[in-house]
N, CA, C and O atoms as CSV, one atom per row, in Angstrom:
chain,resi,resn,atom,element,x,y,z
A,1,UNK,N,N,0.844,-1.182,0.000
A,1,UNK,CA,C,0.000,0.000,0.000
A,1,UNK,C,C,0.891,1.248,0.000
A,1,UNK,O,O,1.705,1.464,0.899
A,2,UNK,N,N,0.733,1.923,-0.875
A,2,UNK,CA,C,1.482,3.244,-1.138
A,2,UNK,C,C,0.858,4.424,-0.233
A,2,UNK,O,O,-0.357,4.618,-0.273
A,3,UNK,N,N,1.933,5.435,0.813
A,3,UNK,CA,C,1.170,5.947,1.635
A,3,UNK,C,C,1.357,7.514,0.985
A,3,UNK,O,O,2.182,7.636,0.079
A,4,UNK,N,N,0.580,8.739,1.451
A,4,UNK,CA,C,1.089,10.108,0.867
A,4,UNK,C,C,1.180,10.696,2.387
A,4,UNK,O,O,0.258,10.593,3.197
A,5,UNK,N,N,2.205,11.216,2.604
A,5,UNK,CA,C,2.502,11.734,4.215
A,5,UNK,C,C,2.262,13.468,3.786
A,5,UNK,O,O,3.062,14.229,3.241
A,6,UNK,N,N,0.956,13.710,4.227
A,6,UNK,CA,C,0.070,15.080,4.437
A,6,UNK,C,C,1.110,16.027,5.466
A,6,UNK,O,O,2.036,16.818,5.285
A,7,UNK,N,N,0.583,15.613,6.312
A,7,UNK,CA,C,1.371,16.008,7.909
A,7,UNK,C,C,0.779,17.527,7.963
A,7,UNK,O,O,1.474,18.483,8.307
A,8,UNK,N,N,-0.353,17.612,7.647
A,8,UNK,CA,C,-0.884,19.119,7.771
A,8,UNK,C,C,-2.751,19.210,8.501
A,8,UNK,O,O,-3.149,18.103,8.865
A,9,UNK,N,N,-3.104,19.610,8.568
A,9,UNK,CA,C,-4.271,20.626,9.363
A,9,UNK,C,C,-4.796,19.991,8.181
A,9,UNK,O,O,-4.281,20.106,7.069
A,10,UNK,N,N,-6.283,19.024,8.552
A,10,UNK,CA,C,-7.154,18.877,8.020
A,10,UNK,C,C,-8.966,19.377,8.021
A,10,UNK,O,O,-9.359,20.015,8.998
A,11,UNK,N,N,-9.885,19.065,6.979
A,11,UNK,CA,C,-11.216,19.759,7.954
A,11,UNK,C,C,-11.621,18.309,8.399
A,11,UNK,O,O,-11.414,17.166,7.992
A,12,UNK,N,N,-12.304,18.912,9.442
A,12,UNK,CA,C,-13.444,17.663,10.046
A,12,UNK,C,C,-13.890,16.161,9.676
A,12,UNK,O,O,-13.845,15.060,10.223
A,13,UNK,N,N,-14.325,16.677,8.510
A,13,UNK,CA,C,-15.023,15.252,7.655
A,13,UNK,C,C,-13.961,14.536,6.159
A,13,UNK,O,O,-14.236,13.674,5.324
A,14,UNK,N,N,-12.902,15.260,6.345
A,14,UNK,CA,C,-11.816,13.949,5.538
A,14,UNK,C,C,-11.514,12.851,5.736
A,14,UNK,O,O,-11.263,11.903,4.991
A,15,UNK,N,N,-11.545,13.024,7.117
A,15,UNK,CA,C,-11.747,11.004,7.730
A,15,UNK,C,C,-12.505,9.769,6.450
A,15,UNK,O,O,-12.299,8.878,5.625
A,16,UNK,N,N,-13.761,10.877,7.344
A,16,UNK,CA,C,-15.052,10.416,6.575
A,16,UNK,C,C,-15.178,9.999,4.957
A,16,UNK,O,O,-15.572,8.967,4.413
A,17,UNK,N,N,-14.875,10.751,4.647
A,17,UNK,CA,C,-14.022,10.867,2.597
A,17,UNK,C,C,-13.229,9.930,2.101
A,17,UNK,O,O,-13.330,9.286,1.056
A,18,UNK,N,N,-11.959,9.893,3.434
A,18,UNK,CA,C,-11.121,8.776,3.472
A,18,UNK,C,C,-12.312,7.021,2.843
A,18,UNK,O,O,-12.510,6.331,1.843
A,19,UNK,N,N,-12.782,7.153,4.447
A,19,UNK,CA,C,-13.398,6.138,4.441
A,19,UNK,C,C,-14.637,5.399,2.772
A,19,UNK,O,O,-14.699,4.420,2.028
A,20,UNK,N,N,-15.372,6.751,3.034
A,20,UNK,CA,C,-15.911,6.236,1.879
A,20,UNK,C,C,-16.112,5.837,0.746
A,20,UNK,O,O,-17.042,5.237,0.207
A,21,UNK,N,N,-14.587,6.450,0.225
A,21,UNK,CA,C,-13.842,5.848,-1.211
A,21,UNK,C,C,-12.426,4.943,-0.658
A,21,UNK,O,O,-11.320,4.928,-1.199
A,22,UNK,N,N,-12.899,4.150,0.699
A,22,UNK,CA,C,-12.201,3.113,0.952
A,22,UNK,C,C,-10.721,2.664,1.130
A,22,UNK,O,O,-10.063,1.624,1.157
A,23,UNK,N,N,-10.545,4.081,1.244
A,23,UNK,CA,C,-9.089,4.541,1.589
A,23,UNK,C,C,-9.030,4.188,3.338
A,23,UNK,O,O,-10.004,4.032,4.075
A,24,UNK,N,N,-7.066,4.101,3.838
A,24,UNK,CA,C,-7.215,4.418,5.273
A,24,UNK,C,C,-6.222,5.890,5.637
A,24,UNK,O,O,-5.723,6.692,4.848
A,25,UNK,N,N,-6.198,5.867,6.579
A,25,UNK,CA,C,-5.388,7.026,6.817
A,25,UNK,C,C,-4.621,7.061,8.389
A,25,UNK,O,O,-4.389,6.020,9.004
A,26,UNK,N,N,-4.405,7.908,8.717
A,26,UNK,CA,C,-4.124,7.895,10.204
A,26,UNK,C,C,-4.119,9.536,10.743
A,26,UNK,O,O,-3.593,10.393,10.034
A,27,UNK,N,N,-4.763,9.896,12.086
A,27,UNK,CA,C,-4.576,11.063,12.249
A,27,UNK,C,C,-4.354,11.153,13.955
A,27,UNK,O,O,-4.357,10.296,14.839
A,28,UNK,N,N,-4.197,12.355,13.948
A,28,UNK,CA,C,-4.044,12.437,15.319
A,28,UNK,C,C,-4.842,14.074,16.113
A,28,UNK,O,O,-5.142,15.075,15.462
A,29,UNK,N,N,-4.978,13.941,17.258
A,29,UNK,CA,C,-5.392,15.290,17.734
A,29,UNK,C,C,-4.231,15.972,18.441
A,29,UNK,O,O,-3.481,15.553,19.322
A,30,UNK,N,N,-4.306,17.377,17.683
A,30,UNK,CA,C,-3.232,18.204,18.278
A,30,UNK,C,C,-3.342,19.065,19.484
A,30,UNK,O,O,-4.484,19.368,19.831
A,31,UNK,N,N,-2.228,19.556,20.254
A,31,UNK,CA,C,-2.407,20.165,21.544
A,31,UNK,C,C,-2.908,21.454,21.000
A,31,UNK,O,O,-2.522,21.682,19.854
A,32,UNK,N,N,-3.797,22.496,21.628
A,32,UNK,CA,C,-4.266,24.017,21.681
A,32,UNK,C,C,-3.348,25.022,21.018
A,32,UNK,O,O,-3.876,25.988,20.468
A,33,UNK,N,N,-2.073,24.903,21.011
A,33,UNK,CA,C,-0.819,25.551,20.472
A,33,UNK,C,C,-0.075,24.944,18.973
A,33,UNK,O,O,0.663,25.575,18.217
A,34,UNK,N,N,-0.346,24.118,18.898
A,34,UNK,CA,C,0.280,23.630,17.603
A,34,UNK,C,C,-0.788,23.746,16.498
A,34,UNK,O,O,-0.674,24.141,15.337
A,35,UNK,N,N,-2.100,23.190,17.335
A,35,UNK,CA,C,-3.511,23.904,16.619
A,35,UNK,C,C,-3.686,25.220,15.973
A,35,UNK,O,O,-4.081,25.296,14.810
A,36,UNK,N,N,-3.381,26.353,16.748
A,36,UNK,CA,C,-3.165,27.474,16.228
A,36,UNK,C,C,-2.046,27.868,15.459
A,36,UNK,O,O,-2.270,28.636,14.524
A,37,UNK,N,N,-0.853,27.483,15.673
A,37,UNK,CA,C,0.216,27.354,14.657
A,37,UNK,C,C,-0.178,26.669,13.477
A,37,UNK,O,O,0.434,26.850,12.425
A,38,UNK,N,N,-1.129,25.913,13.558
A,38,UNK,CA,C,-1.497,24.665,11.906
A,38,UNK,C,C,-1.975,25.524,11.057
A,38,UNK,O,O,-1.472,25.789,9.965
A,39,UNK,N,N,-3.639,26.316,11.835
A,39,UNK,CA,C,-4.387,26.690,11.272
A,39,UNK,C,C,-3.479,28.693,10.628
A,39,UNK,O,O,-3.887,29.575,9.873
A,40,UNK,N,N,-2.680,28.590,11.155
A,40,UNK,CA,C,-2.221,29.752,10.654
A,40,UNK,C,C,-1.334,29.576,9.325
A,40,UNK,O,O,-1.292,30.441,8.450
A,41,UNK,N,N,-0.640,28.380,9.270
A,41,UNK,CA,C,0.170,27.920,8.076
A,41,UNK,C,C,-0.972,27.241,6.922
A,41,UNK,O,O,-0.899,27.448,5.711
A,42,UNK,N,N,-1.738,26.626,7.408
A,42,UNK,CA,C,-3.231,26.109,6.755
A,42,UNK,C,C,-3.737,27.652,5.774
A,42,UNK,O,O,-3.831,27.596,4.548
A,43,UNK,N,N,-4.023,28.975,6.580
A,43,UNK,CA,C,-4.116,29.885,5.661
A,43,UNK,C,C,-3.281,30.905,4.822
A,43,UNK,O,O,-3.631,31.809,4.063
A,44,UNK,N,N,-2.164,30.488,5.185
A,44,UNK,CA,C,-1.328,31.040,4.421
A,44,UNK,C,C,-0.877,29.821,3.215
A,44,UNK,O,O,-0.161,30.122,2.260
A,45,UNK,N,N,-1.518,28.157,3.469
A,45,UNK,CA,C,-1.408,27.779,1.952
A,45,UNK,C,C,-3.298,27.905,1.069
A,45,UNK,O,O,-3.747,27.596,-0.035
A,46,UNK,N,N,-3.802,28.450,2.186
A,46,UNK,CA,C,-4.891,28.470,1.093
A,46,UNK,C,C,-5.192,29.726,0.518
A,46,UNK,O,O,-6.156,29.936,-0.217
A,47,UNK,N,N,-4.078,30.818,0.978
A,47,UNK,CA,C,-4.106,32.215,0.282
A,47,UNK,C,C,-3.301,32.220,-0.978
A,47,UNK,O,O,-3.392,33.048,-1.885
A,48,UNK,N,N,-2.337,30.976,-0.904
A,48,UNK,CA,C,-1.367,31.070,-1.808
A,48,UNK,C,C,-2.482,30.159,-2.819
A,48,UNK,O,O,-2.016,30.218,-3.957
A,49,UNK,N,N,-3.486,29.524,-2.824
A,49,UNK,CA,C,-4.575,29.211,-3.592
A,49,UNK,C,C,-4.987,29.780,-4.502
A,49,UNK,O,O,-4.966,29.593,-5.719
A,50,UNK,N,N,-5.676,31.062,-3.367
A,50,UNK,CA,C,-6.182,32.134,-4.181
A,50,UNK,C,C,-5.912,32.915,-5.270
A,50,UNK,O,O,-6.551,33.455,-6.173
A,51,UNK,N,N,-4.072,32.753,-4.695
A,51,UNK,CA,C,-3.619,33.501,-6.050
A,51,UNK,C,C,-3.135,32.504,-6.918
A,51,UNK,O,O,-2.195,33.059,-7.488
A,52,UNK,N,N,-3.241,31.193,-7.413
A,52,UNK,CA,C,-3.445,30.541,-8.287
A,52,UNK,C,C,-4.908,30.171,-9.164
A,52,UNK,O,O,-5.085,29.762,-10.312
A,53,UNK,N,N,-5.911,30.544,-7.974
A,53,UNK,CA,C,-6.936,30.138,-8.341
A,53,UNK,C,C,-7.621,30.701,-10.070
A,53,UNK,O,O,-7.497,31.842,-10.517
A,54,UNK,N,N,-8.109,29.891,-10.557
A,54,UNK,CA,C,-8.694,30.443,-11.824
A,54,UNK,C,C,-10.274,30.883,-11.639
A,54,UNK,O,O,-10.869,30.213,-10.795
A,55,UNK,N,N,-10.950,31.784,-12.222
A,55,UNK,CA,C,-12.313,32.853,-12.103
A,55,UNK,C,C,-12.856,31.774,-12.051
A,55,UNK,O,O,-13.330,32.188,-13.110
A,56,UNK,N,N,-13.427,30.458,-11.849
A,56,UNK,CA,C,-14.418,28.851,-11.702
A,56,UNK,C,C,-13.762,28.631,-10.179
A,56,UNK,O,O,-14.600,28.278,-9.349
A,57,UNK,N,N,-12.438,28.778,-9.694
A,57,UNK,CA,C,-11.909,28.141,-8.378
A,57,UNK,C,C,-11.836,29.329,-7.093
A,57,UNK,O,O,-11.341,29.228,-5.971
A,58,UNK,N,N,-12.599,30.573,-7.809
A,58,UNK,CA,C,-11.786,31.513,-6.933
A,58,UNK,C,C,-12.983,31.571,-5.063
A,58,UNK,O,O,-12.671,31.809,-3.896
A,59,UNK,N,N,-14.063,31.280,-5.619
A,59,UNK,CA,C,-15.405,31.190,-4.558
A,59,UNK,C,C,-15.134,30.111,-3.914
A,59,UNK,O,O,-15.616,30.183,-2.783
A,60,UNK,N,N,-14.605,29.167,-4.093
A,60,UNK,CA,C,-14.381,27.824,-3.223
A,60,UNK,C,C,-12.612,28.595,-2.157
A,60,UNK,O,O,-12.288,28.680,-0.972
A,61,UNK,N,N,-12.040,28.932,-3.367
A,61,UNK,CA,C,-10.696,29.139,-2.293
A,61,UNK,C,C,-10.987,31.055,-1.436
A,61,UNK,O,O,-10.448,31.386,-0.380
A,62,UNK,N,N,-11.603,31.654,-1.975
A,62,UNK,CA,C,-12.052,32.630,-0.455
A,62,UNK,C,C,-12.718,32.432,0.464
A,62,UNK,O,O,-12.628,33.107,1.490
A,63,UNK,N,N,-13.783,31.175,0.266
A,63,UNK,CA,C,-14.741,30.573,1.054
A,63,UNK,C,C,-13.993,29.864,2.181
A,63,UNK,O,O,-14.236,29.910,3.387
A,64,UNK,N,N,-12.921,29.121,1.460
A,64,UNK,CA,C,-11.836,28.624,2.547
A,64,UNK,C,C,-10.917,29.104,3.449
A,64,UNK,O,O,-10.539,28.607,4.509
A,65,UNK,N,N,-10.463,30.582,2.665
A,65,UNK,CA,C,-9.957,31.359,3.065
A,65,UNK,C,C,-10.476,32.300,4.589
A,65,UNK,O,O,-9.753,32.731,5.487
A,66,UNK,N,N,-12.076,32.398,4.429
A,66,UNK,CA,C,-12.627,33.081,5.205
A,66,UNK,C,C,-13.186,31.596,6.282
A,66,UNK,O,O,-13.562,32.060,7.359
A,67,UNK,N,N,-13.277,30.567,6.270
A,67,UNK,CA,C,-13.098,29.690,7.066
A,67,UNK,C,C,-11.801,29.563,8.319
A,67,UNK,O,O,-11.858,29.483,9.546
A,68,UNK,N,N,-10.753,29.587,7.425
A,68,UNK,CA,C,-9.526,29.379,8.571
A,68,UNK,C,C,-9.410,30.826,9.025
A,68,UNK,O,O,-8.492,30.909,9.841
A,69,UNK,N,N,-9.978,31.961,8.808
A,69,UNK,CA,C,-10.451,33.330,9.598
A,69,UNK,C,C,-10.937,33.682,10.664
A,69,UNK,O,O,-10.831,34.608,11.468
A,70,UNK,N,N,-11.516,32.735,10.519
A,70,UNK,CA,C,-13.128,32.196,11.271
A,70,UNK,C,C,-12.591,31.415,12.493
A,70,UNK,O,O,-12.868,31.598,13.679
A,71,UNK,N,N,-11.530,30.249,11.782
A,71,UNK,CA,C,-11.585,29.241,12.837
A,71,UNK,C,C,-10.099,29.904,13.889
A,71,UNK,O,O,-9.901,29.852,15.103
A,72,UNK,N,N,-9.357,30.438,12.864
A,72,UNK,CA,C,-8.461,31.246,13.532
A,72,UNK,C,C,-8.511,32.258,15.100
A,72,UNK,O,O,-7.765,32.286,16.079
A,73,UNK,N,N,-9.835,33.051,14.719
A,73,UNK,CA,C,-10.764,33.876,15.328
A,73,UNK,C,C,-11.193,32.843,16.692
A,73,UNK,O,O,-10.643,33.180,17.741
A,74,UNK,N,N,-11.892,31.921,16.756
A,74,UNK,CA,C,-12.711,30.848,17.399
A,74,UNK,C,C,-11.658,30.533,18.326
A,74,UNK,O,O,-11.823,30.503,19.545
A,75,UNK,N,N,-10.069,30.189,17.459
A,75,UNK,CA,C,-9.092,29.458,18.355
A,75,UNK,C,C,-8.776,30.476,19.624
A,75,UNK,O,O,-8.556,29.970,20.725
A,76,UNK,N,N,-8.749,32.280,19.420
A,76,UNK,CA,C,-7.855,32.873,20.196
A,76,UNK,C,C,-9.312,33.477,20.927
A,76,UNK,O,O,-9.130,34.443,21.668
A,77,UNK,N,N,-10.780,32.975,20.777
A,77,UNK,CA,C,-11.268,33.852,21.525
A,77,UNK,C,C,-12.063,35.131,21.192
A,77,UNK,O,O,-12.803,35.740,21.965
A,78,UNK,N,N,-11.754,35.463,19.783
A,78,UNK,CA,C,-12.139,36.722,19.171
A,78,UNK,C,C,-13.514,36.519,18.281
A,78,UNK,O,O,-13.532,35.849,17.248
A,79,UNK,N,N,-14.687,37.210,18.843
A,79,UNK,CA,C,-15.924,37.409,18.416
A,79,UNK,C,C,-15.386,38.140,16.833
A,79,UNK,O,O,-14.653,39.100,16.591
A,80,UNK,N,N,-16.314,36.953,15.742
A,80,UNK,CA,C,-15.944,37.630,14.230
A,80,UNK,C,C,-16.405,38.621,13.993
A,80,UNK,O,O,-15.952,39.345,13.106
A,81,UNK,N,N,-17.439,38.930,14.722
A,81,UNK,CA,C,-18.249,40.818,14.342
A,81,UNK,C,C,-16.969,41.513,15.471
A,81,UNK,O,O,-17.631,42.196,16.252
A,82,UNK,N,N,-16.116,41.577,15.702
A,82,UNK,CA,C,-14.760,42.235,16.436
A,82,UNK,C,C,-14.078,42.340,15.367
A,82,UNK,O,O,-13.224,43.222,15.267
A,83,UNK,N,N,-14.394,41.234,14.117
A,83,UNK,CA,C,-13.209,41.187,13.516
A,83,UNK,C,C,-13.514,42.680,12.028
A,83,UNK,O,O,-12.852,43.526,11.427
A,84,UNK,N,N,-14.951,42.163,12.097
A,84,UNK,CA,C,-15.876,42.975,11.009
A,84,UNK,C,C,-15.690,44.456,11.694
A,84,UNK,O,O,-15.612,45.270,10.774
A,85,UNK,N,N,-15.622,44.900,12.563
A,85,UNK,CA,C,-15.852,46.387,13.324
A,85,UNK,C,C,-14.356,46.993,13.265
A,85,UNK,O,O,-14.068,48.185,13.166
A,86,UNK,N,N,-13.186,45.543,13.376
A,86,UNK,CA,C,-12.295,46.288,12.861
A,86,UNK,C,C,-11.533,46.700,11.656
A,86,UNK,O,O,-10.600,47.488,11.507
A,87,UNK,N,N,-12.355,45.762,10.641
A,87,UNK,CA,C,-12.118,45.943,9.520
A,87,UNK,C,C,-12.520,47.319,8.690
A,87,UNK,O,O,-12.003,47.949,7.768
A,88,UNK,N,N,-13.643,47.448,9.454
A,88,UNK,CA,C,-15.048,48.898,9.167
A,88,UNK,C,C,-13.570,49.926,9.465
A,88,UNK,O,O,-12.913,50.499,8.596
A,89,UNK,N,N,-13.315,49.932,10.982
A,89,UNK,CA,C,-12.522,50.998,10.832
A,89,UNK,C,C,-11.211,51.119,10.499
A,89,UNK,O,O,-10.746,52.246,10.326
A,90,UNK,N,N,-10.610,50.256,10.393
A,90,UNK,CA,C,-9.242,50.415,9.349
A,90,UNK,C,C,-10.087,51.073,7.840
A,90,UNK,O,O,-9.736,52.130,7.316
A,91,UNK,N,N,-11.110,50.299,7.372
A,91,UNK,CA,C,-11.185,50.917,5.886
A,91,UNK,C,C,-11.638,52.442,6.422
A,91,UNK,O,O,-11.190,53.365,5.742
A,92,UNK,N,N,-12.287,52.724,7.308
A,92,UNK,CA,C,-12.320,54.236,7.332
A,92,UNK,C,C,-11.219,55.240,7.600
A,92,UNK,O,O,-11.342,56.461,7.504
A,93,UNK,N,N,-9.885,54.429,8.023
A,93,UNK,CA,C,-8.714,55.131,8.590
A,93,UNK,C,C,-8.165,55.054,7.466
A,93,UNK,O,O,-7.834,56.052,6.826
A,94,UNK,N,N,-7.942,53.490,6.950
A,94,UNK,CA,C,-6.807,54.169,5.932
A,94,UNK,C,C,-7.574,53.635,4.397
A,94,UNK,O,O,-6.784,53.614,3.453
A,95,UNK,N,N,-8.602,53.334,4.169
A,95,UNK,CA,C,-9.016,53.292,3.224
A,95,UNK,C,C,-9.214,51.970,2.511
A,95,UNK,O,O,-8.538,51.043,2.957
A,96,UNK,N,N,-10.061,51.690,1.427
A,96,UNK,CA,C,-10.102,49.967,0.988
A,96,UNK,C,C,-9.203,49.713,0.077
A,96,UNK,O,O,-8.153,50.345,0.193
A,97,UNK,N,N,-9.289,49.008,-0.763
A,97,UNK,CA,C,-8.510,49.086,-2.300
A,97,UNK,C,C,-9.529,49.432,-3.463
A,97,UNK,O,O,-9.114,49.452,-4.622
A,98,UNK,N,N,-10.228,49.576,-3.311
A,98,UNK,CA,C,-11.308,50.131,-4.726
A,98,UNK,C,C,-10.417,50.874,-5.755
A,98,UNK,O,O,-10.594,50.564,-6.933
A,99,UNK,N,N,-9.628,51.667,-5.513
A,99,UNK,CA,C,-9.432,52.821,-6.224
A,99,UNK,C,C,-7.759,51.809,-7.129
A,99,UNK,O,O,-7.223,52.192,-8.169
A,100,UNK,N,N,-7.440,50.873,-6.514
A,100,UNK,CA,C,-5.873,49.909,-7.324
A,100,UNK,C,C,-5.362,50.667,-7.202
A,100,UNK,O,O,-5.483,51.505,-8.095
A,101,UNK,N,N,-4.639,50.918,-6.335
A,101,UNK,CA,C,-3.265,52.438,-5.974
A,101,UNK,C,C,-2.251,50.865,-6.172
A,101,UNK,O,O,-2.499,49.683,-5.936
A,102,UNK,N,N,-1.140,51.538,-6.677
A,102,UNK,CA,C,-0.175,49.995,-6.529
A,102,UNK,C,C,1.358,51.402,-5.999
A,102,UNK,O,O,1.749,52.439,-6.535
A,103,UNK,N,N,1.623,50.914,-5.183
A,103,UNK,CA,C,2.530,52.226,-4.324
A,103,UNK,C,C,3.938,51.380,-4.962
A,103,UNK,O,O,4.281,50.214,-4.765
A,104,UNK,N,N,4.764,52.741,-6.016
A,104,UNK,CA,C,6.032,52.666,-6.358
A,104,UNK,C,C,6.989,52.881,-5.180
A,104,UNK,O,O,7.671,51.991,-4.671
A,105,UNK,N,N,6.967,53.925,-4.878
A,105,UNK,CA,C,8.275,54.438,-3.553
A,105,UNK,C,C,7.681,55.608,-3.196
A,105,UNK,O,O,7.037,56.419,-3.861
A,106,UNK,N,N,8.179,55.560,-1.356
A,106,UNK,CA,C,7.859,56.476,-0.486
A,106,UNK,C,C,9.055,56.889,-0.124
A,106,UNK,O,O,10.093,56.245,-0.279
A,107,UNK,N,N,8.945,58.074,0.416
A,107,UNK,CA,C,10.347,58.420,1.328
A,107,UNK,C,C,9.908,57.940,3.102
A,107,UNK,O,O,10.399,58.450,4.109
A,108,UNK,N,N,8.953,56.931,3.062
A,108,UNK,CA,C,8.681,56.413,4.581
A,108,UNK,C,C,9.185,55.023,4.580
A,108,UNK,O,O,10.047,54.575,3.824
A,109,UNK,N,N,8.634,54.471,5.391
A,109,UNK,CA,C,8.903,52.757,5.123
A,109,UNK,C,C,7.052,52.969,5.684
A,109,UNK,O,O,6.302,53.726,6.301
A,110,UNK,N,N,7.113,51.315,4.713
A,110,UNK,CA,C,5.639,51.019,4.251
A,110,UNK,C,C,4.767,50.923,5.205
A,110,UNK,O,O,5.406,50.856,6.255
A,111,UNK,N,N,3.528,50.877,5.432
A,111,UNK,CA,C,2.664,51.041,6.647
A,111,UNK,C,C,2.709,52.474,7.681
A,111,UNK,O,O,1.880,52.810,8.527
A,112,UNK,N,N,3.816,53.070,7.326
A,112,UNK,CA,C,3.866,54.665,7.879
A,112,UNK,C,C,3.073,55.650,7.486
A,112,UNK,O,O,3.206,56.777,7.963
């Protein structure tokens, strides 16, 4: 039996998936801290998705994207309308991207 070693942050019901196209697998439950370390590397490969994704893949990989947000949020405690109120006011402080500004050079360093 040929195995594929994942070794990454799965969702819930892949077990299940496993099972029903008769596959096996093996998993394990992680401690509270490595959990949050997973799910943070988990969205930084499903952002790197996004920007592969093609205009048919792009609603499945922000959907995912805004999942490990979510679950990110859940892990540390943080109510997602906290997350929405601070999003409201960053775009009122420093603005959204609507307008595609793509910034050549400042005489600051970036975020200043």
């Amino acid at each position: 039996m040929k195995r594929f070693y994942h070794k990454k942050l799965i969702r819930d019901k892949i077990p299940k998936i496993i099972e029903v196209n008769k596959g096996k697998y093996k998993v394990r439950i992680m401690k509270k801290g490595e959990f949050k370390r997973e799910l943070k590397k988990k969205l930084i490969e499903e952002a790197k998705e996004v920007i592969k994704a093609k205009k048919d893949e792009l609603l499945k990989e922000l959907a995912d994207v805004l999942e490990l947000i979510k679950s990110i949020a859940e892990s540390e405690n943080i109510d997602f309308k906290l997350i929405e109120k601070k999003q409201k006011q960053r775009r009122k402080e420093r603005g959204g991207f609507k307008k595609r500004l793509f910034l050549i050079w400042s005489d600051k360093p970036a975020g200043k």
